[in-house]
C-alpha positions, 0 to 999 in steps of 0.5 A: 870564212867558208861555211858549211851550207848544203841547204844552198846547195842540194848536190847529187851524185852518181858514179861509173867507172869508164873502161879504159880510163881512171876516171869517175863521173859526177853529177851535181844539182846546183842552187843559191842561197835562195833555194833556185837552180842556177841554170847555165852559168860556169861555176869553180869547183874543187873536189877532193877524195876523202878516206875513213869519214866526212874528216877524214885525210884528203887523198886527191884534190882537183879544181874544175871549172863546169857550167850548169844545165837548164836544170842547174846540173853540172857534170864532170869527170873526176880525174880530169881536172886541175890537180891540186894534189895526190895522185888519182890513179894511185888511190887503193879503192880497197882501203875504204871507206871514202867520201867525195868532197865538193866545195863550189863557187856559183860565180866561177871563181875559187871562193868556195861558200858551198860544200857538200860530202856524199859518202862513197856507197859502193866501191868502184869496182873497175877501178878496183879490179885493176889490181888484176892486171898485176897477176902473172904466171898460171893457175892450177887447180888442185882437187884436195879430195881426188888427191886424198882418195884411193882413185888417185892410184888408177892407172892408165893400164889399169883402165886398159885391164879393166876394159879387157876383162869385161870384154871376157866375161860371162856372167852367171846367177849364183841364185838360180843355179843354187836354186832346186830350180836349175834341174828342171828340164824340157821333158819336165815342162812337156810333161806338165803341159800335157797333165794342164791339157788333162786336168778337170777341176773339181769344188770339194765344197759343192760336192758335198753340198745338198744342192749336188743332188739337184736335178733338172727335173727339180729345176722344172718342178720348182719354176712350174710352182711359182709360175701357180703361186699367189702371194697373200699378205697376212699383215694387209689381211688383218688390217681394217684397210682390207675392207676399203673398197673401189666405191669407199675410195672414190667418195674419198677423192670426191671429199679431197676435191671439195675440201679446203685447208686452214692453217690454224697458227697462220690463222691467229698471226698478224700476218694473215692481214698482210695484203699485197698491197702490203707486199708492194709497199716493202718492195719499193721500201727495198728499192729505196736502200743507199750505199754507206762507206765501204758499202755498194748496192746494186739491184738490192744486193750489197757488196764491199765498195772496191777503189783504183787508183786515182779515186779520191776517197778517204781524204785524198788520192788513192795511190796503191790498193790491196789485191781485194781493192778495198783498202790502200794507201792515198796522198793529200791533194796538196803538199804540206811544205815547199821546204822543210828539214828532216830532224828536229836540229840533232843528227843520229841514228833513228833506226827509222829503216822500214820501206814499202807500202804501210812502212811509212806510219811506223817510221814517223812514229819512230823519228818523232820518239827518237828526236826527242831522246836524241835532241828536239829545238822544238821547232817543226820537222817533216814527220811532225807536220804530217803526224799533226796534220788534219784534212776534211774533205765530205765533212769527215775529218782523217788526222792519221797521216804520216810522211811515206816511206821510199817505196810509198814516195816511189809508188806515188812517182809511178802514179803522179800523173793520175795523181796530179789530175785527181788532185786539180778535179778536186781543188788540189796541187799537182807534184812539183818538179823537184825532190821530196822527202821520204821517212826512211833513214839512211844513217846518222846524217842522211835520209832517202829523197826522190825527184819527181822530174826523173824519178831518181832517189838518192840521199840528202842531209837530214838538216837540209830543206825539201818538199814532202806529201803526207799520206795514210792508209785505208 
């Protein structure tokens, strides 16, 4: 009897709609039951085109019979087989949604024991635009809102006319010539010129003023006075510093010369029995500071402790830090399971969506509540085994990992190689050729994955079996 088992066979697909042919590629990764690839061997396949759901009406079916490459992937051209029924050039990509069906026999024959459905995620839009070939005649353009303006009425003689009068015309400014302006002549200008030339200007404030009667003879008079005049202060005058004389002041530099300061309060403290000695001694207490987490001291002066990528701190790897380089994100140095499944035994919509860096934390906290109000068997799952997990490393013990999200298990792509040296310095496990689980949800039945030998994400059933790395923030 088939059965329904993709954790045998972890199938991928991808498609492009060829130009000039009804056809669509498909890719697909092919293992046994024991979880290998099966590598360069001819497999059967049928596929069929399913519309509305994973059950839904098979509306083309084919049998092909491909081989595997070193990496277990097979790739065919749907469209291009055996035709077991319908008609794929026929199918309305509209009329959607669709789901490709792959049943698959890893001996060559058609005893299908593999199957796989992968829902249709985007139309095939050449396939689909096809339906413009149909199109006949020619198209006008209509502009609904020049038809219903008065413009619509302008004539080509009416633009003639219009051109024709602007050549004849003569504008005048019916301001100035309303203006008392408009009567003044040249003769008036001359003469307000002439009465400018003429005109001497007289202060009516001065005029009137005492200080009109000032005469040069004054001006002498007063300068001659206080080249004369002595100043006396009656202040000073009065003062007993009138009587200082040049011999009391020399007697008093002579007393400044001799005289020591003593600071009474300085005098009574415990401090004035500090030495240098004493001094030296706290110096060199100084020198003896150590840094503590966080915390770096150079030359006595302490700062944050700032981290790259590839340092291995805070219990693990350091994969992504934030633009003050004092906190990130790092990855055990070890995986947590070379296979384990992504639900905990019952399909349903988590709502588990969150992507990017520090995403990751709140979707396993979702997954985790969410299985147990939808259904837990209570066996382990990947965002259990990481929320559980506890790791030391410098007698410390971090237990706040979580499973990363797709953009966290991207950005760990991106960084594997420093990543993998980080991890075999320190007595860890580099990333392993094959895909890994991310905790970002897809719908019901699938969930985000990406393969660490190309970098590709792509969606996989939530029962079935992968590996995944556990991380938190910093």
């Amino acid at each position: 009897m088939k059965k329904l088992i993709t954790i045998f066979a972890v199938l991928r697909n991808c498609m492009c709609v060829l130009s000039s042919t009804t056809k669509m590629s498909y890719q697909a990764v092919i293992r046994n039951s024991s979880n290998a690839l099966v590598t360069n061997q001819q497999v059967g396949m049928q596929i069929s085109i399913l519309q509305g759901s994973i059950s839904g009406t098979a509306v083309y079916e084919e049998t092909q019979t491909p081989t595997t490459n070193a990496n277990g992937l097979v790739s065919v051209e749907i469209g291009a087989g055996t035709v077991v029924s319908g008609d794929f050039s026929t199918i309305d990509w509209a009329n959607g949604p669709y789901f490709i069906k792959t049943e698959t026999d890893i001996n060559g024959g058609t005893n299908y024991t593999i199957t796989g459905i992968s829902q249709l995620l985007s139309v095939p839009y050449a396939l689909h635009a096809k339906t413009a070939e149909s199109i006949t005649g020619g198209i006008t353009e209509t502009d609904p809102m020049f038809g219903s303006s008065v413009a619509s009425g302008i004539t080509g003689a009416d633009t003639t006319y219009w051109n024709n009068k602007l050549d004849s015309y003569t504008e005048t400014d019916p301001m100035f010539g309303s203006s008392v302006a408009s009567g003044i002549t040249g003769a008036d200008t001359t003469y307000w010129n002439n009465k400018l030339d003429s005109y001497t200007e007289t202060d009516p404030v001065f005029g009137s003023s005492v200080a009109s009667g000032i005469t040069g003879a004054d001006t002498t008079y007063w300068n001659n006075k206080l080249d004369s005049y002595t100043e006396t202060d009656p202040v000073f005058g009065s003062s007993v510093a009138s009587g200082i004389t040049g011999a009391d002041t020399t007697y008093w530099n002579n007393k400044l010369d001799s005289y020591t300061e003593t600071d009474p309060m300085f005098g009574s403290s415990v401090a004035s029995g500090i030495t240098s000695s004493d001094t030296a001694n706290w110096n060199n207490k100084q020198n003896q500071l150590t840094a503590g987490t966080g915390i770096n001291i150079t030359n006595n002066t302490v700062s944050a402790k700032t981290y790259s990528i590839g340092d291995f701190a805070h219990g693990g790897i350091v994969f992504w830090v934030d633009e003050t380089g004092q906190h990130g994100l790092v990855c055990a140095k070890t995986d947590q399971s070379t296979g384990e499944r992504w639900f905990a035994s019952t399909y349903g919509n988590t709502q588990a969506k969150g992507d990017g860096p520090l995403a990751g934390k709140a979707n396993t906290s979702i997954i985790i509540a969410a299985q147990v109000a939808i259904g837990d068997d209570g066996n382990t799952y990947a965002a259990r085994i990481c929320n559980e997990l506890q790791i030391t490393e410098g007698s410390k013990t971090y237990g706040d990992w979580y499973l990363p999200s797709k953009g966290e298990l991207n950005l760990m792509y991106q960084n594997k190689t420093v990543i993998n040296a980080t991890a075999t310095a320190n007595g860890g496990d580099i990333f392993s050729d094959f895909w890994y689980w991310s905790s970002t949800e897809i719908d019901n039945y699938y969930a985000w994955e990406q393969y660490f030998l190309s970098g590709a994400q792509g969606s996989f059933s939530k029962h079935g079996s992968l590996r995944f790395r556990a991380v938190r923030a910093f």
